[in-house]
N, CA, C and O atoms as a GROMACS GRO file, in nm:
protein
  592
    1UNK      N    1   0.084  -0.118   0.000
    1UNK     CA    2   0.000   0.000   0.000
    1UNK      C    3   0.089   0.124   0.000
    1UNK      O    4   0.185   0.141   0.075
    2UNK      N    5   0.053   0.195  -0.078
    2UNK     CA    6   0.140   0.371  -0.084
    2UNK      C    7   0.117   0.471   0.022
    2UNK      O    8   0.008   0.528   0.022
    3UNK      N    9   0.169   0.488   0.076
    3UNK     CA   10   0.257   0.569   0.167
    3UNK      C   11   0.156   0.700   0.144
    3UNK      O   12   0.154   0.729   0.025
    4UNK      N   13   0.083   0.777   0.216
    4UNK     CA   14   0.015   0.869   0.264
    4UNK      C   15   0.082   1.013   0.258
    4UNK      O   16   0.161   1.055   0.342
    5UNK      N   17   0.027   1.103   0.114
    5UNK     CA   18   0.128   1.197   0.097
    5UNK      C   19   0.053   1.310   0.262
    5UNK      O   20  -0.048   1.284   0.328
    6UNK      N   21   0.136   1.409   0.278
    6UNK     CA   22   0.133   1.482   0.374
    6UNK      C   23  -0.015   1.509   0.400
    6UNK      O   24  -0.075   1.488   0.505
    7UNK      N   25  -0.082   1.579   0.244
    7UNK     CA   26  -0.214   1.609   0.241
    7UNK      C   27  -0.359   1.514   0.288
    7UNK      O   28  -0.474   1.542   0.321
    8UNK      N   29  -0.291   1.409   0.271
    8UNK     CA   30  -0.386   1.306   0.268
    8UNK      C   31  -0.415   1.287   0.407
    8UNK      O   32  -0.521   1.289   0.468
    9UNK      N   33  -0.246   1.260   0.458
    9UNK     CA   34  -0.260   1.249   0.611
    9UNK      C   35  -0.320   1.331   0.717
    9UNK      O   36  -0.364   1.297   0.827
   10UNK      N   37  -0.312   1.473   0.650
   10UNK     CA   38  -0.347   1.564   0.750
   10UNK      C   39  -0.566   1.617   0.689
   10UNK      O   40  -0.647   1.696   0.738
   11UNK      N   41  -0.573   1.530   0.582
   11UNK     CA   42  -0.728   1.530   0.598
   11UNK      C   43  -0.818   1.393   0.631
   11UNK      O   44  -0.940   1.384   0.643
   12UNK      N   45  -0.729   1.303   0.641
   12UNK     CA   46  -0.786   1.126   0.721
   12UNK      C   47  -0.788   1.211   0.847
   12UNK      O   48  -0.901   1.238   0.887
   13UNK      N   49  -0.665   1.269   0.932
   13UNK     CA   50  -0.670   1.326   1.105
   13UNK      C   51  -0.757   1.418   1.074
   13UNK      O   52  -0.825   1.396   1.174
   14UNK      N   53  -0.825   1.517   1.011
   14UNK     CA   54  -0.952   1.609   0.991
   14UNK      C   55  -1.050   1.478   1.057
   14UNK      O   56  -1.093   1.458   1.171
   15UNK      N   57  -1.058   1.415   0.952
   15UNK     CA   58  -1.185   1.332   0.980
   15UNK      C   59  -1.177   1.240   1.102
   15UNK      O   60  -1.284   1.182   1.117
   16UNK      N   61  -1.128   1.222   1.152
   16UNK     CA   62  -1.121   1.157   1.320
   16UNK      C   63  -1.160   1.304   1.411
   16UNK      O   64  -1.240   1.316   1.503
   17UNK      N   65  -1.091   1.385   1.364
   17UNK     CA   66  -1.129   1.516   1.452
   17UNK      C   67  -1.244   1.584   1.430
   17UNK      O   68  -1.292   1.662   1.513
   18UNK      N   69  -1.296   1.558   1.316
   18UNK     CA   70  -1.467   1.642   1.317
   18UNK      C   71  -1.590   1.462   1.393
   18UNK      O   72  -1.706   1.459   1.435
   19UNK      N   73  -1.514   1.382   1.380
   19UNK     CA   74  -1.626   1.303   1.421
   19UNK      C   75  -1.584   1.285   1.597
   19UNK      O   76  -1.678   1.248   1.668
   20UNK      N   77  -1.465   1.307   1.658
   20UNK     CA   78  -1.441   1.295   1.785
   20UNK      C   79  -1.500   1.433   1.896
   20UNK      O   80  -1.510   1.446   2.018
   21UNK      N   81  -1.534   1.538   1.752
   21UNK     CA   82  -1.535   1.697   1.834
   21UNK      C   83  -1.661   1.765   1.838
   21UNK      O   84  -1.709   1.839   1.923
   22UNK      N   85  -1.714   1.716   1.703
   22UNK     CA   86  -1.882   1.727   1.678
   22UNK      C   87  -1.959   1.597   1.749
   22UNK      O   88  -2.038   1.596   1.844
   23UNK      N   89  -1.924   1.524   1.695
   23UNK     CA   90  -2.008   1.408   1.648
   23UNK      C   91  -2.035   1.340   1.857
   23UNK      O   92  -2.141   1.348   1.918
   24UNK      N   93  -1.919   1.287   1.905
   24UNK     CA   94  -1.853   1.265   2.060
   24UNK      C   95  -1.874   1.380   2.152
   24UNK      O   96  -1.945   1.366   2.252
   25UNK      N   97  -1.797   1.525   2.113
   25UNK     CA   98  -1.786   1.608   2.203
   25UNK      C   99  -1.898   1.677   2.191
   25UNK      O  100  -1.942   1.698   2.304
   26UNK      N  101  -1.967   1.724   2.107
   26UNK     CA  102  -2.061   1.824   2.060
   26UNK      C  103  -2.051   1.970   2.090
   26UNK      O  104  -2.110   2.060   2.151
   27UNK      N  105  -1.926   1.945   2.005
   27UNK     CA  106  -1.833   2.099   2.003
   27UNK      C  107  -1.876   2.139   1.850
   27UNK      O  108  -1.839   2.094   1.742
   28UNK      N  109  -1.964   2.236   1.885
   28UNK     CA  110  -2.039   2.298   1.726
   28UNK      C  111  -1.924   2.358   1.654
   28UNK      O  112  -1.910   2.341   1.533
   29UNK      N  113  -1.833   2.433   1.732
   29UNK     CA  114  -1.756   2.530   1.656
   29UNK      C  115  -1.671   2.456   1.582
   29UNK      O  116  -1.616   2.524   1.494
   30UNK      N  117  -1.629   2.299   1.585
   30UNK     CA  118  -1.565   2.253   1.510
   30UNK      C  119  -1.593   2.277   1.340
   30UNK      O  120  -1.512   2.287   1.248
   31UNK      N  121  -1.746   2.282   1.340
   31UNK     CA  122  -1.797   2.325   1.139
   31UNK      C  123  -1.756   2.430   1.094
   31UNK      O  124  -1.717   2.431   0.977
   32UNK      N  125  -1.754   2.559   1.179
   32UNK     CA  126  -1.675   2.655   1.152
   32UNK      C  127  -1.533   2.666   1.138
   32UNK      O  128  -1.487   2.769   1.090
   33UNK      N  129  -1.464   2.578   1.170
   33UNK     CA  130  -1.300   2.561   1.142
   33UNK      C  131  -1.299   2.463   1.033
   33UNK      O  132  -1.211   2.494   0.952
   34UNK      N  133  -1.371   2.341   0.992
   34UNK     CA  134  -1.339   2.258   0.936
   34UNK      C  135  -1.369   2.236   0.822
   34UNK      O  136  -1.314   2.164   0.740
   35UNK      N  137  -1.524   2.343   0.805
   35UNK     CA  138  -1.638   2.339   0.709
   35UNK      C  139  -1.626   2.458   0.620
   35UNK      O  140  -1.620   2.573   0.664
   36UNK      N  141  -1.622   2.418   0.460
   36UNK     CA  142  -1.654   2.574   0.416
   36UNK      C  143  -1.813   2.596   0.433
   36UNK      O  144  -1.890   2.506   0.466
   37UNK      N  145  -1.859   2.761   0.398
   37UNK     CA  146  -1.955   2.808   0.453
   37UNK      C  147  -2.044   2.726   0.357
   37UNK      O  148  -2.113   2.657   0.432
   38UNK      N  149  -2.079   2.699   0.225
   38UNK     CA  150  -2.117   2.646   0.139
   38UNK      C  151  -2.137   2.553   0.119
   38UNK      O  152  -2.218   2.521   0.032
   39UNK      N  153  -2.046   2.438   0.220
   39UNK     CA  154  -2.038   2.282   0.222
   39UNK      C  155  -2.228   2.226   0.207
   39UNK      O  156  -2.337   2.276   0.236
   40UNK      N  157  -2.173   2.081   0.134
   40UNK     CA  158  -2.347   2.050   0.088
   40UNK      C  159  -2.307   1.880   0.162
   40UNK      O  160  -2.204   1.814   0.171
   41UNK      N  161  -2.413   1.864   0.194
   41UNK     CA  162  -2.381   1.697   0.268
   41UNK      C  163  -2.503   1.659   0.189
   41UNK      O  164  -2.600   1.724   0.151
   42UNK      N  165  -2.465   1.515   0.176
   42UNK     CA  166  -2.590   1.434   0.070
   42UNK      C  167  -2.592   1.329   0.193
   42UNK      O  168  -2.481   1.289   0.230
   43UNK      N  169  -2.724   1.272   0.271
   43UNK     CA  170  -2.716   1.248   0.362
   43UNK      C  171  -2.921   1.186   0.344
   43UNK      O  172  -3.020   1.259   0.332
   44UNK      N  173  -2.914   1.040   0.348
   44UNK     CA  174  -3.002   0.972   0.303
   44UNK      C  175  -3.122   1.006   0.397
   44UNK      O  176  -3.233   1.026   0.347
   45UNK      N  177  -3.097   1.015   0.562
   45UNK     CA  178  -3.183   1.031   0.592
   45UNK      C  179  -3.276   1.220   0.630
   45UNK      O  180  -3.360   1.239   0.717
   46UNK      N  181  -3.221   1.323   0.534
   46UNK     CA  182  -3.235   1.469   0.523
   46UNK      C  183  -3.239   1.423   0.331
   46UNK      O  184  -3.159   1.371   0.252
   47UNK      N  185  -3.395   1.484   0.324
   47UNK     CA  186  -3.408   1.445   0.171
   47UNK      C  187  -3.415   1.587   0.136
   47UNK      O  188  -3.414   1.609   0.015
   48UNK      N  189  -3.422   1.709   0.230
   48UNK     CA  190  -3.443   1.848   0.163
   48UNK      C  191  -3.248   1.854   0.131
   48UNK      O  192  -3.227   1.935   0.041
   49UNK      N  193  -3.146   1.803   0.173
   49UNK     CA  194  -3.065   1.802   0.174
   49UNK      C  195  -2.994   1.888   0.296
   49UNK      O  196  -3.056   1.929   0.393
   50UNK      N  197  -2.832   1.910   0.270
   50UNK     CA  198  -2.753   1.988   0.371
   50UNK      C  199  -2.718   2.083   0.314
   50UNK      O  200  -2.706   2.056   0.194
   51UNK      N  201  -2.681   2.240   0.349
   51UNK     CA  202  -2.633   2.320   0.276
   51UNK      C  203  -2.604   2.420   0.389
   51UNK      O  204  -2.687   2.472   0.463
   52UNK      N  205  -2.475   2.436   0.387
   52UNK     CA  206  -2.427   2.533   0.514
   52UNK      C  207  -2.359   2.510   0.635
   52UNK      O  208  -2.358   2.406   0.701
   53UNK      N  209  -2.323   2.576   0.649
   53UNK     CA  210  -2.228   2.578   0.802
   53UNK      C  211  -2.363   2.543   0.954
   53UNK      O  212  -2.342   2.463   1.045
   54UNK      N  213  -2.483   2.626   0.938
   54UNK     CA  214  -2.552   2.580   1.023
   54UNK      C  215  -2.668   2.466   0.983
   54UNK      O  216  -2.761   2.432   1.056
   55UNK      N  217  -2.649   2.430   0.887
   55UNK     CA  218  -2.715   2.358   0.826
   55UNK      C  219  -2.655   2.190   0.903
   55UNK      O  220  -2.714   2.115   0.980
   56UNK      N  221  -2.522   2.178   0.843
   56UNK     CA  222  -2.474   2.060   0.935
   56UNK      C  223  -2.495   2.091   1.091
   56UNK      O  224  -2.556   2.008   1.158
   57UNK      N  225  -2.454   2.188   1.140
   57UNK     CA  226  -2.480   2.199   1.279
   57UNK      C  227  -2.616   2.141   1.384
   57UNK      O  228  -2.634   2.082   1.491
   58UNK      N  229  -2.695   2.203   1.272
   58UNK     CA  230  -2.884   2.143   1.326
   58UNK      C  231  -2.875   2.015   1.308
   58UNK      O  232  -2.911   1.940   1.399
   59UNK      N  233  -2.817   1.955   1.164
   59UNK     CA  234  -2.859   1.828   1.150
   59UNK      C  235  -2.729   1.726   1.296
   59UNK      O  236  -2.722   1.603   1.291
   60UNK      N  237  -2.679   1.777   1.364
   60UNK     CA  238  -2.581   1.707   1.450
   60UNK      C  239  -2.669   1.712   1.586
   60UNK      O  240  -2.701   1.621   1.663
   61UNK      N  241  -2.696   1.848   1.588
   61UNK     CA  242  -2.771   1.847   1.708
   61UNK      C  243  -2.911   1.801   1.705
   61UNK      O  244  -2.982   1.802   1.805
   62UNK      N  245  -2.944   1.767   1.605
   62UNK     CA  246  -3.106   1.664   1.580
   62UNK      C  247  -3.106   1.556   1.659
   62UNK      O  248  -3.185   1.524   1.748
   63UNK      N  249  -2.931   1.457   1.587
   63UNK     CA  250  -2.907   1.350   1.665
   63UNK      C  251  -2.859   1.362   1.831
   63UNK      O  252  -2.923   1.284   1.901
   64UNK      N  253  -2.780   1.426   1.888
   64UNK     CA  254  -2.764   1.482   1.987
   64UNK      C  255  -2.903   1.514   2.104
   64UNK      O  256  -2.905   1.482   2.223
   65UNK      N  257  -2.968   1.556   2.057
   65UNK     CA  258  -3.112   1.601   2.099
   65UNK      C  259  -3.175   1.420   2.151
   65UNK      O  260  -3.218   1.382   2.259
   66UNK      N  261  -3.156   1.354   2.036
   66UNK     CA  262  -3.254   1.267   2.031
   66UNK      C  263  -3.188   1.154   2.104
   66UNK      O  264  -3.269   1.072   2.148
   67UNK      N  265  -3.033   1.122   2.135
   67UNK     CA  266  -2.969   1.016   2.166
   67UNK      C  267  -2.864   1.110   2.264
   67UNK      O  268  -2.762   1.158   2.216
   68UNK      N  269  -2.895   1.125   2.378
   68UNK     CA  270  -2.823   1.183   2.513
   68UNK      C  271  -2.653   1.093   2.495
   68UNK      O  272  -2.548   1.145   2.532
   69UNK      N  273  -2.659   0.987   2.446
   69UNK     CA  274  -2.484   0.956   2.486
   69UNK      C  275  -2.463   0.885   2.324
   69UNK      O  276  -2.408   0.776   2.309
   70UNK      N  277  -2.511   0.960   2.221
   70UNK     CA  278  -2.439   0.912   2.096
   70UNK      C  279  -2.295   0.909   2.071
   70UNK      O  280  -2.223   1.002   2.106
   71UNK      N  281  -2.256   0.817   2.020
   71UNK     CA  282  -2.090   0.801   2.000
   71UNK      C  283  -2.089   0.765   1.870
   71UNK      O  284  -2.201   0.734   1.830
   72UNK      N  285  -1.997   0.759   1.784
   72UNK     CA  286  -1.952   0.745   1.688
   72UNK      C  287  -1.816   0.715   1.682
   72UNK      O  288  -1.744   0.796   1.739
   73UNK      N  289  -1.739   0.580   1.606
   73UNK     CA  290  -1.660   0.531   1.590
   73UNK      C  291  -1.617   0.503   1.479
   73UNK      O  292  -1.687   0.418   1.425
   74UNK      N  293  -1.522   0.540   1.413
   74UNK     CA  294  -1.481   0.556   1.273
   74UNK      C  295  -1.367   0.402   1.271
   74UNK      O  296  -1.311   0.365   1.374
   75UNK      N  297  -1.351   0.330   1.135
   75UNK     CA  298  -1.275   0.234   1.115
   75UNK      C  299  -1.211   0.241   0.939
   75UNK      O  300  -1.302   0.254   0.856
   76UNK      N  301  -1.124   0.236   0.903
   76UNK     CA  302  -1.125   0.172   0.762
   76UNK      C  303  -1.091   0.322   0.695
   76UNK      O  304  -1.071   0.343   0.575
   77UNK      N  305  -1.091   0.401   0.780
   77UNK     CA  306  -1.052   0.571   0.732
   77UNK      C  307  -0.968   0.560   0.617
   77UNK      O  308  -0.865   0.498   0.641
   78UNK      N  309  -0.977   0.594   0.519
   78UNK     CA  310  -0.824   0.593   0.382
   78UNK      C  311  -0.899   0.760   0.352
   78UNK      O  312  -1.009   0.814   0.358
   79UNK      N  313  -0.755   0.792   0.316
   79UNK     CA  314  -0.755   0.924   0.226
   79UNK      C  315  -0.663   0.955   0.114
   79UNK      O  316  -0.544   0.984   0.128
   80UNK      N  317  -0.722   0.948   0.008
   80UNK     CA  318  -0.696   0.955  -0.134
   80UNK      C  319  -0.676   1.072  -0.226
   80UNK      O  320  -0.735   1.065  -0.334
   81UNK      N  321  -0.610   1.168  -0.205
   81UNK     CA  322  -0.665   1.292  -0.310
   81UNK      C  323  -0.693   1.362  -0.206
   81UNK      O  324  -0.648   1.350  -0.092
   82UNK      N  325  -0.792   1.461  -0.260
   82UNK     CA  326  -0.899   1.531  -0.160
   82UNK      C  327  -1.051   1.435  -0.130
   82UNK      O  328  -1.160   1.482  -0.162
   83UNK      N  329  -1.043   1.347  -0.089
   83UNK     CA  330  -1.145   1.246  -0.020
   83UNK      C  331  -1.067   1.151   0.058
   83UNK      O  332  -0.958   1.094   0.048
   84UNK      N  333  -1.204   1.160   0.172
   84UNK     CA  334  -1.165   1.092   0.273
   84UNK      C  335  -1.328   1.003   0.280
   84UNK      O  336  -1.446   1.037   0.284
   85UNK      N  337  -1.247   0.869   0.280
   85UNK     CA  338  -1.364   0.752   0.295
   85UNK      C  339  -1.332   0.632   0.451
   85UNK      O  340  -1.231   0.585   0.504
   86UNK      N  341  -1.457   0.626   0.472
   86UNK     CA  342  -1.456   0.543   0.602
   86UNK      C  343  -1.600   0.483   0.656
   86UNK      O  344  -1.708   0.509   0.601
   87UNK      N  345  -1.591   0.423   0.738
   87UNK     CA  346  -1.724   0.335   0.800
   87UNK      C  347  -1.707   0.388   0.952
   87UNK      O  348  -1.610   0.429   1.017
   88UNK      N  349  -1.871   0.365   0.983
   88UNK     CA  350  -1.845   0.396   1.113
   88UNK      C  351  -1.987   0.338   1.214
   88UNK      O  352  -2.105   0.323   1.182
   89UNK      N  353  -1.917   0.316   1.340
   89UNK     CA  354  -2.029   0.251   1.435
   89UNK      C  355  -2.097   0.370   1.486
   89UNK      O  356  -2.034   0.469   1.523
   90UNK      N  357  -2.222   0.361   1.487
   90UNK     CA  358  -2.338   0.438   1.542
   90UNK      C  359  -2.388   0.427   1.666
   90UNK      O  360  -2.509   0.408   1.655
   91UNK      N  361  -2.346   0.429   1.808
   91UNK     CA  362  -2.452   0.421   1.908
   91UNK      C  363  -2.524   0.505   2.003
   91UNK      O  364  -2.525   0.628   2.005
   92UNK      N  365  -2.603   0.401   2.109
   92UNK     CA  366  -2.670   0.562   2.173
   92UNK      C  367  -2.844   0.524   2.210
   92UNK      O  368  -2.920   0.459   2.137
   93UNK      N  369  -2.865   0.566   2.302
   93UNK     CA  370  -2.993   0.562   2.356
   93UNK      C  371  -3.108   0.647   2.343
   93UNK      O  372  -3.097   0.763   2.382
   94UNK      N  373  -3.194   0.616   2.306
   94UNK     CA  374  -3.310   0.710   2.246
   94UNK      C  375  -3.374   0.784   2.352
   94UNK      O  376  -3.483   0.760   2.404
   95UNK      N  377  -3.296   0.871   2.377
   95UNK     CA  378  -3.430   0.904   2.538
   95UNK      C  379  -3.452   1.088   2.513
   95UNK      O  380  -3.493   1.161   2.603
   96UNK      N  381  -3.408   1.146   2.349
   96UNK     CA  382  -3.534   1.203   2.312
   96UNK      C  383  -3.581   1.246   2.184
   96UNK      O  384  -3.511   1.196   2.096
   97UNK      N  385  -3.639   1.293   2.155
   97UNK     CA  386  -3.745   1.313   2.015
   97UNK      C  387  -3.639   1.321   1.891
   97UNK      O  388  -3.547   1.401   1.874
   98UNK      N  389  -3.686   1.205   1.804
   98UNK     CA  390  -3.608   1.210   1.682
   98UNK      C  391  -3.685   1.269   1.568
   98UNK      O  392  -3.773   1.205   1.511
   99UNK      N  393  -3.646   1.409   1.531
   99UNK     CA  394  -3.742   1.488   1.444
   99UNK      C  395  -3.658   1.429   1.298
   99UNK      O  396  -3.547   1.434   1.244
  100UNK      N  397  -3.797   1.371   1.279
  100UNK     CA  398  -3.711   1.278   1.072
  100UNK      C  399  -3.819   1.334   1.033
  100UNK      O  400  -3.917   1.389   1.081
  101UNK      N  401  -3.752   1.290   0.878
  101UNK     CA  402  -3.872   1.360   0.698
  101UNK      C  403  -3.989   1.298   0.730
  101UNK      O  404  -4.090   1.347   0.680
  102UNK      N  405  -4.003   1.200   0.802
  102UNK     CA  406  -4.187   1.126   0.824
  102UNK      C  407  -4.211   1.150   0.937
  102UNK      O  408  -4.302   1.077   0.977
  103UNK      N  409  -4.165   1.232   1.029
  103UNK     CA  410  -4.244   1.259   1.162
  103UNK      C  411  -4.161   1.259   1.283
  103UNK      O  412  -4.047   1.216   1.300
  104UNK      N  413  -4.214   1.296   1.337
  104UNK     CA  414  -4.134   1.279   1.542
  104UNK      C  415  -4.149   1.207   1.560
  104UNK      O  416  -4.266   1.173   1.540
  105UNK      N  417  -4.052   1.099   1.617
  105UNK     CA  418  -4.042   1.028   1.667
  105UNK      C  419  -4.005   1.009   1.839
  105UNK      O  420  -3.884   1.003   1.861
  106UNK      N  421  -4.069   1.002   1.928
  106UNK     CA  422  -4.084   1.024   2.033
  106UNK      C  423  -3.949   0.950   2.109
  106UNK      O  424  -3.888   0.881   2.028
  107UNK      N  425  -3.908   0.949   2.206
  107UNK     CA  426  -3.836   0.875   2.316
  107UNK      C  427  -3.874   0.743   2.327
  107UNK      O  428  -3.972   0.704   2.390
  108UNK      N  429  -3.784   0.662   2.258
  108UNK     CA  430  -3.794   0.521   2.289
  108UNK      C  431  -3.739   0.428   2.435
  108UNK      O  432  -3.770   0.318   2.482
  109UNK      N  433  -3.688   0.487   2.455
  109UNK     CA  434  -3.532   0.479   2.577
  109UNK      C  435  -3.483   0.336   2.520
  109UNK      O  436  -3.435   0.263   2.607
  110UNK      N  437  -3.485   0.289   2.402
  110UNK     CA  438  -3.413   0.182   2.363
  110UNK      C  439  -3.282   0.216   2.256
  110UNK      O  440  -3.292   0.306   2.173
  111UNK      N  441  -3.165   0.136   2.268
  111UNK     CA  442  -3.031   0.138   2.259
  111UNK      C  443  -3.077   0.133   2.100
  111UNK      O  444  -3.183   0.083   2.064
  112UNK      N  445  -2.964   0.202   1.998
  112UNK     CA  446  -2.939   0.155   1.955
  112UNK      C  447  -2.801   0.132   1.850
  112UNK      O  448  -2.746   0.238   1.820
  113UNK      N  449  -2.746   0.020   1.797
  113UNK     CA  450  -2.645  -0.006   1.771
  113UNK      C  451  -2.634   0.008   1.641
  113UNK      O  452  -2.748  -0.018   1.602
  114UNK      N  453  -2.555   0.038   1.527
  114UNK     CA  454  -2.576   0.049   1.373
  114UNK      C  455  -2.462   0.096   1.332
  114UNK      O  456  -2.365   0.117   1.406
  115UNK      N  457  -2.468   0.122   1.178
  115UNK     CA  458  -2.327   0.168   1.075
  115UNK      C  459  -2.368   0.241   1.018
  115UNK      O  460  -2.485   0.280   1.025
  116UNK      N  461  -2.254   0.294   0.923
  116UNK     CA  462  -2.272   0.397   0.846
  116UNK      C  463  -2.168   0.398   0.773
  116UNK      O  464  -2.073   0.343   0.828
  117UNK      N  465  -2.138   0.459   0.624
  117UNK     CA  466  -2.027   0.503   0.550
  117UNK      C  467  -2.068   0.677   0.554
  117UNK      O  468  -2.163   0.752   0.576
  118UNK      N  469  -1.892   0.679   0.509
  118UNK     CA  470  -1.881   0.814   0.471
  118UNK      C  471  -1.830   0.853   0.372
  118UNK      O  472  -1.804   0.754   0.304
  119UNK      N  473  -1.784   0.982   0.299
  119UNK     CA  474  -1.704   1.023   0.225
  119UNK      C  475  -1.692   1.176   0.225
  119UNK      O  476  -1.786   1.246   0.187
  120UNK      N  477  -1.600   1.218   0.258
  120UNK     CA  478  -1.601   1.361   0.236
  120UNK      C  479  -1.520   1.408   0.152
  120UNK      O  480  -1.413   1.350   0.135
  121UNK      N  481  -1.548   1.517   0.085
  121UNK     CA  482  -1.431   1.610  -0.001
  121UNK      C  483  -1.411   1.726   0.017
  121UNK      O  484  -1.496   1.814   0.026
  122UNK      N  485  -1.302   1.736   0.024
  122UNK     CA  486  -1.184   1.857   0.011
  122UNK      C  487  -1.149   1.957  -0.029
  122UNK      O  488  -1.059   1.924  -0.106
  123UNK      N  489  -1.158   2.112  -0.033
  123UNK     CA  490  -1.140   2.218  -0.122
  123UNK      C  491  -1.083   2.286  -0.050
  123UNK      O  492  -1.157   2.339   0.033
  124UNK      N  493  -0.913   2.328  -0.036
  124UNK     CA  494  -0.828   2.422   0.045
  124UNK      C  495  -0.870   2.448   0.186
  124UNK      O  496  -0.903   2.546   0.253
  125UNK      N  497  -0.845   2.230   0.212
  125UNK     CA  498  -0.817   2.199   0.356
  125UNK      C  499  -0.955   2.221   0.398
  125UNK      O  500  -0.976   2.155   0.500
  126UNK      N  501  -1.050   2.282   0.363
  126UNK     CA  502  -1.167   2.256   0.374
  126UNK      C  503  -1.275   2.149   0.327
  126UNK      O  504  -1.254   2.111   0.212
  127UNK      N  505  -1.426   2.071   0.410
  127UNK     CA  506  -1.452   2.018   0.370
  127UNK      C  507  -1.592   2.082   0.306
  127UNK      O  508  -1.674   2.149   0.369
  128UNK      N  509  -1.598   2.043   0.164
  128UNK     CA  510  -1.695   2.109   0.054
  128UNK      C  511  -1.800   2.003   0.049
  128UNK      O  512  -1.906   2.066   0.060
  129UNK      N  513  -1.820   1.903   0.040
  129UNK     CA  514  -1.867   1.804   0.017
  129UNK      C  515  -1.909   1.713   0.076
  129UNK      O  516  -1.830   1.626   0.039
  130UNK      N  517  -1.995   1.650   0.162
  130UNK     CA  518  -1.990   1.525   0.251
  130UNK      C  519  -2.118   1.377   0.187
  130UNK      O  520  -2.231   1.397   0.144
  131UNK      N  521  -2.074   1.289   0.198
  131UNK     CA  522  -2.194   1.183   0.178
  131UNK      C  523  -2.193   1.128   0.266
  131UNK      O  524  -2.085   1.136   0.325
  132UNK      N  525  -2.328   1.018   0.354
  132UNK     CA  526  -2.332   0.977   0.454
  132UNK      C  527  -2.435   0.886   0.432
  132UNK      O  528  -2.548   0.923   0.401
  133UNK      N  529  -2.397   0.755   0.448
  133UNK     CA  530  -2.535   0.687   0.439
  133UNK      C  531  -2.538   0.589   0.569
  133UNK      O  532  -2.483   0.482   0.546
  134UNK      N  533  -2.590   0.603   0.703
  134UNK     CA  534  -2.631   0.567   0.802
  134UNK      C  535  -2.717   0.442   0.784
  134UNK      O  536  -2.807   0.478   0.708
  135UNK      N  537  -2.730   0.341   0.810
  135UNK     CA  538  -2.815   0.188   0.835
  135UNK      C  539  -2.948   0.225   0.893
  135UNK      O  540  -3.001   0.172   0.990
  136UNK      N  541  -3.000   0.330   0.817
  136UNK     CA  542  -3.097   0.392   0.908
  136UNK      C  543  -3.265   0.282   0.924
  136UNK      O  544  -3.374   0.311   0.973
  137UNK      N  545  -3.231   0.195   0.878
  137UNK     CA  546  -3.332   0.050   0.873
  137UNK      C  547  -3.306   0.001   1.017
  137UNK      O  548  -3.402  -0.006   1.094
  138UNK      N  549  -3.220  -0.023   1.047
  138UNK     CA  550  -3.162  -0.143   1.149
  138UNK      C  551  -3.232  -0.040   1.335
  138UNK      O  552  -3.294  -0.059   1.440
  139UNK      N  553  -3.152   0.073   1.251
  139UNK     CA  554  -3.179   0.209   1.400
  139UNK      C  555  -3.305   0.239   1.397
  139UNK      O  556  -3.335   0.335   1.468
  140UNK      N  557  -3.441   0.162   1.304
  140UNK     CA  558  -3.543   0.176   1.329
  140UNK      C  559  -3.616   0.099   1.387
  140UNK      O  560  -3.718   0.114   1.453
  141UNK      N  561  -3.556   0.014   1.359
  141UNK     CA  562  -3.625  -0.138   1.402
  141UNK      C  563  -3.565  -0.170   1.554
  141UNK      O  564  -3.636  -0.231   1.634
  142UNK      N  565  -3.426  -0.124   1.591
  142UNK     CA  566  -3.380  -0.149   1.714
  142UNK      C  567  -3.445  -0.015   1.833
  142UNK      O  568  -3.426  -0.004   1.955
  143UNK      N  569  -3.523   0.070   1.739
  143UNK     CA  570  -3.613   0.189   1.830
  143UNK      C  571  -3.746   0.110   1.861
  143UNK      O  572  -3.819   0.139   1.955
  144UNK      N  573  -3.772   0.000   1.766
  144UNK     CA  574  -3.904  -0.023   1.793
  144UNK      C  575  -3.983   0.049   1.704
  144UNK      O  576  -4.083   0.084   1.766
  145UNK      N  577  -3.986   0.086   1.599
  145UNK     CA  578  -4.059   0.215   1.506
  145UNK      C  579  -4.046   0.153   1.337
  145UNK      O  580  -4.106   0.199   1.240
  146UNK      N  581  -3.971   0.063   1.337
  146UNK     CA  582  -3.930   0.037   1.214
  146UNK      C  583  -4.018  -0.158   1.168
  146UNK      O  584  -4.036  -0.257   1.239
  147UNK      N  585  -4.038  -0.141   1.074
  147UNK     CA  586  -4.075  -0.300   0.986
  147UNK      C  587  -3.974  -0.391   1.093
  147UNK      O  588  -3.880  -0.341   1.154
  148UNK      N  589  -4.018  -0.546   1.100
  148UNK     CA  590  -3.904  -0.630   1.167
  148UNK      C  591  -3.853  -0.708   1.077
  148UNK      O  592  -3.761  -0.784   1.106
   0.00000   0.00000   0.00000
């Protein structure tokens, strides 16, 4: 495997640091250092889409809101170019209101465990671009809300 030019390396450590600082810490100001203002996230379960600096912010604190000890765990991180691709574990306890495209979803107080991929891209160390597709089947069904 080839050797990780400088750039690459220092936007794979971006992406451990926006998911350890947002995502773990729920340190908002991290989008403002990390995010251009313009950044668009394509993100399966937001069908109006993402667009903006506070745009990701709401959609973090949606989950935050709705799962009091969400964590997120990144694995398989590679960075190529200006993209950074990776998988990641989802957990966290439902104990309050998950506002989705079909409705509120109330406080389940049930766990739940799941994945996700990512991909983000790159424009002068900034991230312009994000995709995200969350197992959002599995985190429905382990709420109790979802088909079995």
């Amino acid at each position: 495997m080839a050797e990780l030019t400088e750039q690459e390396q220092t936007h794979r450590e971006m992406s451990f640091r926006i998911i350890e600082e947002l995502w773990n810490k729920r340190n908002y100001d991290i989008v403002d250092v990390e995010y251009d203002p313009l950044v668009e996230a394509h993100v399966f379960s937001e069908p109006e889409g993402i667009v903006g600096i506070q745009a990701v912010k709401d959609w973090a604190k949606k989950y935050h809101d709705a799962f009091s000890d969400l964590h997120v765990e990144a694995f398989d991180v590679k960075a190529v170019d200006d993209h950074v691709y990776g998988r990641y574990r989802l957990t966290g306890t439902h104990d309050g209101t998950l506002h989705s495209a079909r409705g509120d979803i109330p406080a389940t107080n049930n766990t739940m465990d799941t994945w996700g991929l990512y991909e983000v891209r790159l424009e002068g160390g900034l991230v312009v671009e994000e995709w995200n597709s969350t197992d959002i089947m599995t985190m429905m069904r382990q709420l109790g809300v979802g088909p079995e």
